[in-house]
C-alpha positions as CSV (number, residue, x, y, z in Angstrom):
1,X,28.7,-17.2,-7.8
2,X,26.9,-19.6,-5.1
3,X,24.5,-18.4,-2.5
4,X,25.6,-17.2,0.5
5,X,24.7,-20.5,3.3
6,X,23.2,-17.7,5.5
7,X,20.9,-16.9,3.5
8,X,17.6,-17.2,5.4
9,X,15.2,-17.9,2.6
10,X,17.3,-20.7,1.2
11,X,18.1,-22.8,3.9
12,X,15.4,-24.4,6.7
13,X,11.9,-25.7,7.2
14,X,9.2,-23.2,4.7
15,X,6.7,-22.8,6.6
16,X,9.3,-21.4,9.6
17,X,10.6,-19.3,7.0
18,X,7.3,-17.8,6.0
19,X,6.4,-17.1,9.9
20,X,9.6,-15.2,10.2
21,X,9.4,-13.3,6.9
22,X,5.2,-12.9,6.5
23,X,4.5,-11.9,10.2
24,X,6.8,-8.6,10.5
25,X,5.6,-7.5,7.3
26,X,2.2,-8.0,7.8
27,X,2.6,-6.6,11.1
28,X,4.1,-3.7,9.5
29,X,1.4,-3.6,6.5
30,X,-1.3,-3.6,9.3
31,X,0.4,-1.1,11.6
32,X,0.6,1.2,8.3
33,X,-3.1,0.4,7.3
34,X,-4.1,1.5,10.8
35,X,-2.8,5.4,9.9
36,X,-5.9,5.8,7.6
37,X,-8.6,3.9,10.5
38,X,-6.4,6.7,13.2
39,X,-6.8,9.5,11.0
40,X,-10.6,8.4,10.6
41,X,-10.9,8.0,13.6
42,X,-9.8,11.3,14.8
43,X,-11.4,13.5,11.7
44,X,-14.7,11.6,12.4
45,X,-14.6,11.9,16.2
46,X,-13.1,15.8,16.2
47,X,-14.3,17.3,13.4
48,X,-17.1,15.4,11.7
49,X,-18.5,13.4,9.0
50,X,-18.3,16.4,6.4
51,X,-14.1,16.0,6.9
52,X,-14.3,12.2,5.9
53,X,-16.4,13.4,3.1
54,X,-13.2,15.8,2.0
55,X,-10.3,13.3,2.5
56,X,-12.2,10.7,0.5
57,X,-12.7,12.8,-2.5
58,X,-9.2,12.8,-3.2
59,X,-8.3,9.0,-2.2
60,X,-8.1,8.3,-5.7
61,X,-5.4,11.0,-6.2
62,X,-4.0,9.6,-3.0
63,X,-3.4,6.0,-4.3
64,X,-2.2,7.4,-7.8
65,X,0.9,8.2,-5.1
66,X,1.4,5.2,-3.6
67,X,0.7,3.7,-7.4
68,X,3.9,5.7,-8.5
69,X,5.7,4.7,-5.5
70,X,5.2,1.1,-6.2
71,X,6.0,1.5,-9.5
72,X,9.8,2.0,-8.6
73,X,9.7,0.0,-5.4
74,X,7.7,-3.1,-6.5
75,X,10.0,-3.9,-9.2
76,X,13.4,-3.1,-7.9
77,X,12.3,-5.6,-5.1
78,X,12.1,-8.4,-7.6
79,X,15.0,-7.7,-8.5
80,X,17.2,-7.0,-5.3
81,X,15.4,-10.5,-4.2
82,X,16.8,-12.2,-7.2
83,X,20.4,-10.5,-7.0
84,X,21.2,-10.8,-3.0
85,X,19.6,-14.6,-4.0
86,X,22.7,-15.2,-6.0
87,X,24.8,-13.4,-3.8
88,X,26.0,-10.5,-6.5
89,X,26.6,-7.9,-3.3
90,X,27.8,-5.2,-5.8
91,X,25.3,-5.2,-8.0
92,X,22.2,-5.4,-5.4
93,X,23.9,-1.9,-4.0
94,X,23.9,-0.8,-7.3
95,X,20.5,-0.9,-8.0
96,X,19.1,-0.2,-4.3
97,X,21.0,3.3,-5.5
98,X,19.6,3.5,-9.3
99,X,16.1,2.8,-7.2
100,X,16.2,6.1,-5.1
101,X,17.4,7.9,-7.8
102,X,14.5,6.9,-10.1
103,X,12.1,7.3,-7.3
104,X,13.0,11.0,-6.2
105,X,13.1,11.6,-10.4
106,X,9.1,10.4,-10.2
107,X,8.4,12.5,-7.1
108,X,9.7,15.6,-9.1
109,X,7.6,14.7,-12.1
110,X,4.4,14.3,-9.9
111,X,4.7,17.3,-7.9
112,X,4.9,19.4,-11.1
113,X,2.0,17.6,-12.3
114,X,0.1,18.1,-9.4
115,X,1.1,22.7,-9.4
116,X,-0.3,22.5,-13.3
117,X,-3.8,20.9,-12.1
118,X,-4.1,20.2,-8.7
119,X,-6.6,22.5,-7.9
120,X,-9.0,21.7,-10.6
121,X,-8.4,18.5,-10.7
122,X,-9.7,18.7,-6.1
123,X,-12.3,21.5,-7.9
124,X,-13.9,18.7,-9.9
125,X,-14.0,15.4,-7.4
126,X,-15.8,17.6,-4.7
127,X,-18.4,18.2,-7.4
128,X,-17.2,21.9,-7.0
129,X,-17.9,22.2,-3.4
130,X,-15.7,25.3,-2.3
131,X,-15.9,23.9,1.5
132,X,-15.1,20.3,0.7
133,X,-12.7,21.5,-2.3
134,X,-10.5,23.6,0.0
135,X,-10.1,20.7,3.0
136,X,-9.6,18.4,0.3
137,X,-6.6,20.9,-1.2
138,X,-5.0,21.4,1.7
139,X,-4.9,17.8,2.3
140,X,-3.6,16.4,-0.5
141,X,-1.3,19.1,-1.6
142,X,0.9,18.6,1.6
143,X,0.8,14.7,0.7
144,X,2.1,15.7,-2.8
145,X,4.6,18.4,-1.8
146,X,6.3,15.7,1.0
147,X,6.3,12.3,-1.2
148,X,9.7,11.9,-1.2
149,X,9.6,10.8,2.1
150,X,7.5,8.2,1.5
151,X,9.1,6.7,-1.4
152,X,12.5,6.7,0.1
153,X,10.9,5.0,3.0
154,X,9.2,2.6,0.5
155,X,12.7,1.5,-1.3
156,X,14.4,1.2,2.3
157,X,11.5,-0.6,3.4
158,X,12.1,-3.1,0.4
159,X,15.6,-3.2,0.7
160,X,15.3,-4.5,4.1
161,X,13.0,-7.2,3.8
162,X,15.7,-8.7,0.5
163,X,17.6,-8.5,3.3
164,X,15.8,-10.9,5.8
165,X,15.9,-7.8,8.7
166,X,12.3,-8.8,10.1
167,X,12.8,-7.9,13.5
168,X,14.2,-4.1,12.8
169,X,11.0,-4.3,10.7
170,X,8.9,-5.1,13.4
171,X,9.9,-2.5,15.8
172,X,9.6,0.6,13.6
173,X,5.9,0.4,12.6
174,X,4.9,0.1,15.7
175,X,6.7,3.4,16.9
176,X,5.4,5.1,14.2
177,X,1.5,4.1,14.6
178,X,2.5,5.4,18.5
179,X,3.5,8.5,17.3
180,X,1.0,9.2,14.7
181,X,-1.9,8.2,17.1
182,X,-0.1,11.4,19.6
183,X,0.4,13.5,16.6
184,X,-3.3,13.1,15.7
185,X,-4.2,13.8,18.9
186,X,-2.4,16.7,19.1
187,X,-2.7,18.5,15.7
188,X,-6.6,17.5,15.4
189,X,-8.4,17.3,19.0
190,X,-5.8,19.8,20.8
191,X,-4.9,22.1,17.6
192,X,-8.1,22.1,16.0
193,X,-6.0,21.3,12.3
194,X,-8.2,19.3,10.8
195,X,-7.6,17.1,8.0
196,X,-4.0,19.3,8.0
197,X,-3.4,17.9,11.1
198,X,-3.7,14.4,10.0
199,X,-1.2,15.0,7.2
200,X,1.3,16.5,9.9
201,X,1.0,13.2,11.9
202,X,1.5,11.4,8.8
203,X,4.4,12.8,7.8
204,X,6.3,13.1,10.9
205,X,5.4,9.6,11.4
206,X,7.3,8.6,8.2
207,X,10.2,10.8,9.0
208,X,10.9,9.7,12.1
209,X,10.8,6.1,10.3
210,X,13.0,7.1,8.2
211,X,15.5,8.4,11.1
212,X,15.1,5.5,12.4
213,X,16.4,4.0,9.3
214,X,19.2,5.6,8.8
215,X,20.4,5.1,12.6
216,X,19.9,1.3,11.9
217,X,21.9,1.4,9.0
218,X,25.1,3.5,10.5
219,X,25.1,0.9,13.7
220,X,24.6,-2.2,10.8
221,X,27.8,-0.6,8.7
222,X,30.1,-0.8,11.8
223,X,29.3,-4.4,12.7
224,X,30.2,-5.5,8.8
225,X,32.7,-8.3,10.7
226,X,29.1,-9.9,11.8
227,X,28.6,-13.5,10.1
228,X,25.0,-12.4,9.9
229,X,25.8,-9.6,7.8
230,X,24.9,-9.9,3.9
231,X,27.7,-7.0,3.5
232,X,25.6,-4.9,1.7
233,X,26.8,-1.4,3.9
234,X,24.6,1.4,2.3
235,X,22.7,3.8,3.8
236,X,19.3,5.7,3.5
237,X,20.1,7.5,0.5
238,X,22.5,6.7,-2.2
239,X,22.6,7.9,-6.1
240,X,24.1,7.3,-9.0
241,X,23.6,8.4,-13.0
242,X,23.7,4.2,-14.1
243,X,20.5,3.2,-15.2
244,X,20.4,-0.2,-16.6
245,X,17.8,-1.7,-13.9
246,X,15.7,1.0,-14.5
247,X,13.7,-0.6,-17.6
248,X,13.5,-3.4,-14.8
249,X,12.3,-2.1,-12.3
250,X,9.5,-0.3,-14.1
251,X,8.0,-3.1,-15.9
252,X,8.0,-5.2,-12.9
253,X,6.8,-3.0,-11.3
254,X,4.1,-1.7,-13.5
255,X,1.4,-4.8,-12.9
256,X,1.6,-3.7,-8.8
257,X,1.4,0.3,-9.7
258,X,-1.3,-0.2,-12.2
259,X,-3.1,-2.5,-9.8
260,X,-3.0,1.0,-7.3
261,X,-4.1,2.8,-10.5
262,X,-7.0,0.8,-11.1
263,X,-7.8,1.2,-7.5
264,X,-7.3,4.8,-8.1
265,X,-9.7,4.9,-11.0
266,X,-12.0,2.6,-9.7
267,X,-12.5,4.8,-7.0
268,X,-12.9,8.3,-9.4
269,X,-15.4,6.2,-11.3
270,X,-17.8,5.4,-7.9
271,X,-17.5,8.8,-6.7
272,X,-18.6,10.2,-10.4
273,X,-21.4,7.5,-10.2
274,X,-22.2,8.8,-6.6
275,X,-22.8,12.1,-8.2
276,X,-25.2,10.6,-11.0
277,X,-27.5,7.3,-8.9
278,X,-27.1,9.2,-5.0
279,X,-27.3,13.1,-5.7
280,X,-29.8,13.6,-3.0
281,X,-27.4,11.7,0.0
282,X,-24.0,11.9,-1.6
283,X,-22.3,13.5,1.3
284,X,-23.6,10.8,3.5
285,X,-23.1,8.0,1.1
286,X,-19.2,9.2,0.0
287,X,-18.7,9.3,3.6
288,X,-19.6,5.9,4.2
289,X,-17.8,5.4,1.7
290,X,-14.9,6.3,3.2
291,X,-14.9,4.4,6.3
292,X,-15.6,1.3,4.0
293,X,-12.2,2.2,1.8
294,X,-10.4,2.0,4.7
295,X,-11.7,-0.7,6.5
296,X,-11.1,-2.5,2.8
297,X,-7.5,-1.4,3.0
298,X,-6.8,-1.8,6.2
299,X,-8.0,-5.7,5.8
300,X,-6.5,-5.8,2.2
301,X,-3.0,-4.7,3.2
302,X,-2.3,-7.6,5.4
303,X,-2.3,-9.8,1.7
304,X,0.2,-7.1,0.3
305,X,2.4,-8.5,3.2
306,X,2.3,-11.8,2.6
307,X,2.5,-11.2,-1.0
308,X,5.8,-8.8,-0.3
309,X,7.0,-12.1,1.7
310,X,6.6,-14.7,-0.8
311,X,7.7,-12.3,-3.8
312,X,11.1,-12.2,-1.4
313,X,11.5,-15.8,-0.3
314,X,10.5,-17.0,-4.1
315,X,13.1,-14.5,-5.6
316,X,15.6,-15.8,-3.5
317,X,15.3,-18.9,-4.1
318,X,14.1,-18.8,-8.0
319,X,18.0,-16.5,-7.8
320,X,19.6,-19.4,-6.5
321,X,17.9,-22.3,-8.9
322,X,15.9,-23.8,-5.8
323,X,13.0,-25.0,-8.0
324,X,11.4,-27.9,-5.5
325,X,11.4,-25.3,-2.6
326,X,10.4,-22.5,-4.8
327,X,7.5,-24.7,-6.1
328,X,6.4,-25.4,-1.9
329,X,6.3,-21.9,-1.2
330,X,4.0,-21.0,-3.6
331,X,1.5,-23.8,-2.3
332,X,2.0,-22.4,0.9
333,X,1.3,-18.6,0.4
334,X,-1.9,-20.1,-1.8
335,X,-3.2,-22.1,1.1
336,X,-2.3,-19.2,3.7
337,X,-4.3,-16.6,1.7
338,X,-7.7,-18.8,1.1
339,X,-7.9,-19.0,4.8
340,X,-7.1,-15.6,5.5
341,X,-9.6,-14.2,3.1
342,X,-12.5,-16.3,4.0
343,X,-12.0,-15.8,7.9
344,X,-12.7,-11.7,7.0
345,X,-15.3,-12.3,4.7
346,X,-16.9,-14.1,7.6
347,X,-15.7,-11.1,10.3
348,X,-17.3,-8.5,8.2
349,X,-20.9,-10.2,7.2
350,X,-20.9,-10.9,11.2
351,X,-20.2,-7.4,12.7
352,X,-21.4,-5.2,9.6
353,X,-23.7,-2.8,11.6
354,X,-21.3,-2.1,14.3
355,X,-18.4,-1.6,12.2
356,X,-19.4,2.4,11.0
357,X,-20.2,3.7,14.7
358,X,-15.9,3.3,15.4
359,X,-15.6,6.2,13.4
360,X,-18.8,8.2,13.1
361,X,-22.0,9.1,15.2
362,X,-24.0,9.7,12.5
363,X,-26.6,7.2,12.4
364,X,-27.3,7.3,8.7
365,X,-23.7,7.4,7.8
366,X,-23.5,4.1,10.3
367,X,-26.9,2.6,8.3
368,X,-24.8,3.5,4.9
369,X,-21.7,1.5,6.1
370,X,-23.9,-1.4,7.2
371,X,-25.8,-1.6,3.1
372,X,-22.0,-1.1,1.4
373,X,-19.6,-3.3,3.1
374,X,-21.1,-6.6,2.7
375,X,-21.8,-6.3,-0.8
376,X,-18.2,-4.4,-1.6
377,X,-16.8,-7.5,0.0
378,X,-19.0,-10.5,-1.5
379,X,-16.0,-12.3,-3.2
380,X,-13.6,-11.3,-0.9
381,X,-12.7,-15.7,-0.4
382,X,-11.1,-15.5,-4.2
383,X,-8.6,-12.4,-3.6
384,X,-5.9,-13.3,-1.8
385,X,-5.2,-16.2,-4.7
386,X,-5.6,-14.1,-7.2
387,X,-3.4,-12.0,-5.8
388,X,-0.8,-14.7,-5.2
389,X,-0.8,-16.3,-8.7
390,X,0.5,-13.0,-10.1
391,X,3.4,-12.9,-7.4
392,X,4.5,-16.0,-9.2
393,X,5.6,-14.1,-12.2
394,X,6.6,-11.3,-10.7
395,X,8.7,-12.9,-8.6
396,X,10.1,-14.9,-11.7
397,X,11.0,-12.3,-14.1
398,X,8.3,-12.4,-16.3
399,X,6.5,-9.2,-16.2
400,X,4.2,-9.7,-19.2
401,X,2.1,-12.7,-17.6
402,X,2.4,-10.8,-14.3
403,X,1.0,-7.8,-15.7
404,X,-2.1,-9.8,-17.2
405,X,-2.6,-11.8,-14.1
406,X,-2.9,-9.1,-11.6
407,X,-4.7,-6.3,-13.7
408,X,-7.4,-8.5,-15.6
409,X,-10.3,-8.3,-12.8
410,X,-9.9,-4.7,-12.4
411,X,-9.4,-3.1,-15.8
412,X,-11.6,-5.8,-17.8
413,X,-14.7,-6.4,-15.4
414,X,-14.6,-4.1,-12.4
415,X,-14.0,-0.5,-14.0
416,X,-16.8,-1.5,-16.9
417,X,-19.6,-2.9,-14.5
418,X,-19.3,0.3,-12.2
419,X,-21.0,2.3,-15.5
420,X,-23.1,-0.6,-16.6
421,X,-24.6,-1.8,-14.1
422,X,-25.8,1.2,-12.0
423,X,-28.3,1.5,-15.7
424,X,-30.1,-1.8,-15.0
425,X,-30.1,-1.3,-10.5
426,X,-29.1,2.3,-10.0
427,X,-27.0,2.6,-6.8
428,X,-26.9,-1.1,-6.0
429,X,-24.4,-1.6,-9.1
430,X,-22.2,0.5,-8.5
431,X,-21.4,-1.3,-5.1
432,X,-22.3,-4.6,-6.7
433,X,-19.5,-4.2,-9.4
């Protein structure tokens, strides 16, 4: 069966298409990165450095669920690309439904996981701190307990951008960072909630997202007669016991997940290290650490966008045997990375000291943020290619290359050098690494 002819990603000038497809997702990446700088923001401002200290300790456990939540979502993208590409209509609704399915079978698995040790497991990463250990509970345990919403979000989310629906992308995030700056304001600076109340704006953010969803979808399904409609009519939420793209979707989307889960790890290892080479400022230096994670992620998730974009307009067009314009595209996303990595590199080396006082007035914390962000950031310029390169293969199919591509830097070299080197320069390697 041919491609459909209105199929955005196959048909008109590239680098249009990239603007069209790249900016509401990085819009939407940056407006989602901006919940972790809000909810800084507002711990750091209302209740204080020692809350930042709390929230941090359990960002590894954190990114272990948005590493599970990629696992399902990453990979059924690369294939719902490759299958609305080729115009099998069916079969992409099929697997949109074997993808919630999976997902909400993962959340049940980690929420079980997380009733067996999630208290010693928060016990041990606030280096038994009952203070710190009971913020830190409180916090993550609502995060656990509501992750379906998130990774139902996640597959719509996906399903969408297969889709080519950019401006409905476009709109939502931008309601939602509106809402969650009110809900922050009103569950932490009116409420006095704490880092509970930053969960609450979290979460309500993403639900009302997710409404938002489902009213998009139920006005989509009764314009079907539109010529701009890929005829896809499902809506948030859709299940079935098939599971032949299951197998699929995880081992596509295991390089992506494991990537989070090195992230994860790489994390637990620097806190541990904290605990060894900075016992004597380890409050202070975790929570510069914390404002440095997020400014990392909040610059880092802008590349996840563009890589989300180019995985979709290269599925597409790999789906419909495009080969010279998938070959274009992936000199374009190449070049469009460089640049976008080497203009931050030069934003963060130029306003390091100012960057830790938007969160905190804590001078040393602010002196701490000014030492670590530069040299966390020192190769920043060779990221987003890297990252890009593995997109190629994912987007293709071929998960083993993919996998080898995108998890080499942090499972070979980063995760050892965070022990070793800290031996030979204490501190200084563990930031170094």
């Amino acid at each position: 069966m041919t491609a459909p002819s209105n199929n955005m990603f196959l048909t008109g000038s590239l680098p249009s298409v990239f603007l069209k497809t790249a900016s509401p997702i990085i819009l939407m990446m940056l407006v989602n990165g901006s919940f972790s700088l809000v909810d800084a923001y507002f711990l750091g401002e209302y209740v204080g450095a020692f809350a930042l200290t709390a929230v941090t300790s359990v960002f590894p456990a954190f990114m272990i669920l948005v590493a599970l939540s990629s696992l399902v979502s990453m990979g059924f993208s690369s294939v719902m690309a490759r299958l609305l590409g080729a115009n099998k209509i069916e079969e992409a609704r099929d697997a949109f439904a074997q993808a919630i399915t999976l997902s909400l079978l993962v959340c049940v698995f980690l929420i079980v996981l997380f009733m067996l040790g999630g208290e010693q497991l928060v016990s041990f990463v606030n280096n038994g701190s009952e203070s710190l250990s009971e913020m830190s509970y409180a916090y993550l345990s609502l995060m656990i307990l509501f992750s379906p919403l998130l990774f139902i979000l996640t597959v719509n989310s996906d399903t969408l951008r297969c889709e080519g629906k950019m401006t409905f992308m476009a709109v939502i995030p931008l309601l939602s960072v509106g809402l969650n700056i009110v809900f922050n304001y009103l569950f932490i600076a009116q409420f006095g909630l704490g880092v509970v109340g930053s969960v609450y704006g979290t979460l309500l953010a993403q639900a009302l997202s997710l409404l938002a969803v489902y009213l998009f979808r139920r006005f989509q399904n009764r314009a079907q007669g539109s010529s701009q409609d890929n005829g896809l009519n499902i809506s948030i939420m859709r299940f079935t016991t098939r599971r032949q793209h299951w197998g699929n979707f995880l081992a596509l989307g295991a390089p992506s997940s494991l990537t989070y889960v090195g992230v994860a790890l790489m994390s637990a290892a620097i806190l541990y290290n904290l605990q060894v080479w900075s016992v004597e400022n380890y409050e202070t230096t975790v929570a510069a650490y914390g404002i440095v994670t997020r400014l990392n992620t909040f610059i880092f998730l802008p590349l996840i966008g563009l890589s989300m974009a180019f995985q979709t307009i290269l599925g597409n067009n790999i789906g419909a045997k495009e080969w010279q314009r998938s070959n274009s595209a992936i000199k374009i996303a190449m070049i469009m990375a460089l640049f976008y990595c080497l203009f931050f590199q030069l934003i963060i080396f130029v306003f390091k000291n100012q960057l830790g006082g938007l969160f905190v007035d804590d001078l040393a914390v602010i002196q701490k943020v000014s030492q670590v962000l530069p040299l966390m950031t020192l190769a920043f310029f060779l990221l987003g290619s890297l990252m890009m390169v593995g997109v190629v293969f994912q987007a293709m199919g071929d998960a083993k290359r993919a996998a080898i591509l995108r998890l080499a830097k942090l499972y070979m070299f980063t995760l050892p050098l965070v022990f070793i080197l800290p031996f030979f320069i204490s501190e200084l390697g563990i930031w170094l690494a």
